[in-house]
One Martini backbone bead per residue (centre of mass of N, CA, C, O) as a GRO file, in nm:
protein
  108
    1UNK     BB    1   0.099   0.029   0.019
    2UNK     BB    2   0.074   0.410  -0.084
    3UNK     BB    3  -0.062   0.538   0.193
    4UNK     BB    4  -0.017   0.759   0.438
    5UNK     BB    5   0.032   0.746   0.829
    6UNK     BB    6   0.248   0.581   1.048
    7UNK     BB    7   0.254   0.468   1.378
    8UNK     BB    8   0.568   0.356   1.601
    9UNK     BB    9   0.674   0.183   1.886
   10UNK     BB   10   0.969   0.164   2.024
   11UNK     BB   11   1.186  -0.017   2.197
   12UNK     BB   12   1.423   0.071   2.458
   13UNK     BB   13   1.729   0.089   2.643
   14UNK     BB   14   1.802   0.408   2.580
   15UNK     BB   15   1.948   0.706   2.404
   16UNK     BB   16   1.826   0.775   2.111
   17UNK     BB   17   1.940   0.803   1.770
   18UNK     BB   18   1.776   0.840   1.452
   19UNK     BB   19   1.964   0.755   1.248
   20UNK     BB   20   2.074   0.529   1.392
   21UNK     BB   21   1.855   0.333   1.385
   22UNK     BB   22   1.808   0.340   1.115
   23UNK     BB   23   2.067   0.202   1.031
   24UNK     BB   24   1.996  -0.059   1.209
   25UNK     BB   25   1.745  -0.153   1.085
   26UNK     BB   26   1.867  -0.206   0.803
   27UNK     BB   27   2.151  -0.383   0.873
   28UNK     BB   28   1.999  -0.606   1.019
   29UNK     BB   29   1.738  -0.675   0.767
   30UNK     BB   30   1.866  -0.800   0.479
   31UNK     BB   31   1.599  -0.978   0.418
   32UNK     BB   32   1.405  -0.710   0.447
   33UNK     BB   33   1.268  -0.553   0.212
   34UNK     BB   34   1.270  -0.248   0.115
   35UNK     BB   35   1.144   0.025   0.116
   36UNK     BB   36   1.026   0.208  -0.218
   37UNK     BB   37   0.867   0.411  -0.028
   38UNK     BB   38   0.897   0.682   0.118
   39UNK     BB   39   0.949   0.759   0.472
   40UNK     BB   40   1.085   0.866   0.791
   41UNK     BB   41   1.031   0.948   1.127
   42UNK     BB   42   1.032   1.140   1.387
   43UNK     BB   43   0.852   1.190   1.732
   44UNK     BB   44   0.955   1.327   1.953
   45UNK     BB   45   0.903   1.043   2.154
   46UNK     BB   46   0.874   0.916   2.506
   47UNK     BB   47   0.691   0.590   2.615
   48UNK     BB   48   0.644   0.524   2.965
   49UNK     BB   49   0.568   0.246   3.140
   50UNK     BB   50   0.461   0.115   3.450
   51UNK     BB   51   0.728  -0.131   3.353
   52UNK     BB   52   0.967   0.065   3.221
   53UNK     BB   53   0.919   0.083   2.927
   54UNK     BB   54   1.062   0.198   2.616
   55UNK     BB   55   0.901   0.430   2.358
   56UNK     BB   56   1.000   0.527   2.026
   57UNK     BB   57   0.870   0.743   1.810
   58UNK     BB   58   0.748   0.714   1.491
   59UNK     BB   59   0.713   0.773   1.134
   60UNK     BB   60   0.548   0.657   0.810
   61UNK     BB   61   0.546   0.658   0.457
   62UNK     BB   62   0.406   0.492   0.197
   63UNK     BB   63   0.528   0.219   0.238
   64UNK     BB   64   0.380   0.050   0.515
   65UNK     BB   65   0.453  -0.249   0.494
   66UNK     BB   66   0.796  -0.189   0.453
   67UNK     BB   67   0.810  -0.056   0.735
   68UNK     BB   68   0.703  -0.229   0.898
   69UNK     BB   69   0.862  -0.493   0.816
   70UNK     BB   70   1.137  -0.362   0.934
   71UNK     BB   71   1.041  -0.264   1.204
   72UNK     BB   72   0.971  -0.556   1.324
   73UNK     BB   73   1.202  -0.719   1.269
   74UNK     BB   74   1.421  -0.544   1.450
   75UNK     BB   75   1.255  -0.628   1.712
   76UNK     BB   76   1.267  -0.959   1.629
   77UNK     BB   77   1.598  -0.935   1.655
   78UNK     BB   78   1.637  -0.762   1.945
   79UNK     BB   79   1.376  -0.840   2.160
   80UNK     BB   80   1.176  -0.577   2.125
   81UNK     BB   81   0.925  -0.393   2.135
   82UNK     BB   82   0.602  -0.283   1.989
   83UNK     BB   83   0.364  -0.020   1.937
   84UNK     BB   84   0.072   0.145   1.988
   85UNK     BB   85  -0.198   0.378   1.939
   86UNK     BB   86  -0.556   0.289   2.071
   87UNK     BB   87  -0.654   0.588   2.143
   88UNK     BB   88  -0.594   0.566   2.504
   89UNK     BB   89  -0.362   0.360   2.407
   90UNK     BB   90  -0.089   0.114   2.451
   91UNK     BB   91  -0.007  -0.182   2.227
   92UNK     BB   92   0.206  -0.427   2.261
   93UNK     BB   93   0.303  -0.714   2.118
   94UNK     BB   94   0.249  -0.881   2.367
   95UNK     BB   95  -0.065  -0.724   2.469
   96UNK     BB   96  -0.024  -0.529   2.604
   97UNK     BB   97  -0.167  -0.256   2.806
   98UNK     BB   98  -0.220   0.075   2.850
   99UNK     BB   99  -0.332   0.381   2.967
  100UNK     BB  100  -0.171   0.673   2.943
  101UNK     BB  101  -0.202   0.785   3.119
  102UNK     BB  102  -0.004   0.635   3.288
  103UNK     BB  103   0.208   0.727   3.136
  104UNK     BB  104   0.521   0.869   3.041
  105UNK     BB  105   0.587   1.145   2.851
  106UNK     BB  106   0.827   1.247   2.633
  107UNK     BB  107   0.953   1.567   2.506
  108UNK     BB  108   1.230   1.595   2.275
   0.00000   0.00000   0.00000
């Protein structure tokens, strides 16, 4: 699909320099073909869970197939889970929900 523009919490265990996790979830996903449209960009934000899991906000648009299947594959080839939010919730690959009250937000 090649079209709006999707937002996807990345698990972190410090902080992130944004240009840095492009370039490994890249390099180390060469199994998984690269989107063909479209960009990523940071969404200056980190979303901790009330069991302290950090997760680094992005959005990407174009071929949002091929960037989410880079971004999810890079994160269960490296343990970390990934997230969305539904409303008011955090969703995270593991089933986990949170209700954002709960969380804190930091804009970076």
């Amino acid at each position: 699909m090649f079209a709006g523009r999707e937002y996807l919490y990345i698990e972190i265990s410090d902080d992130v320099v944004f240009h840095e996790l492009v370039d490994t979830v890249f390099s180390s996903n060469t199994h998984i073909p690269d989107p063909v449209h479209g960009g990523i960009g940071e969404e200056k934000t980190v979303i901790i869970t009330p069991n302290n899991k950090r997760f680094f906000g992005l959005s990407y648009k174009g071929d949002l197939r091929g960037w989410n299947a880079k971004l999810t594959a890079y994160c269960k080839a490296t343990g970390f889970q990934w997230a969305s939010i539904d409303e008011d919730k955090l969703i995270t690959s593991d089933g986990s929900t949170f209700p954002l009250e709960d969380c804190v937000v930091n804009f970076l």
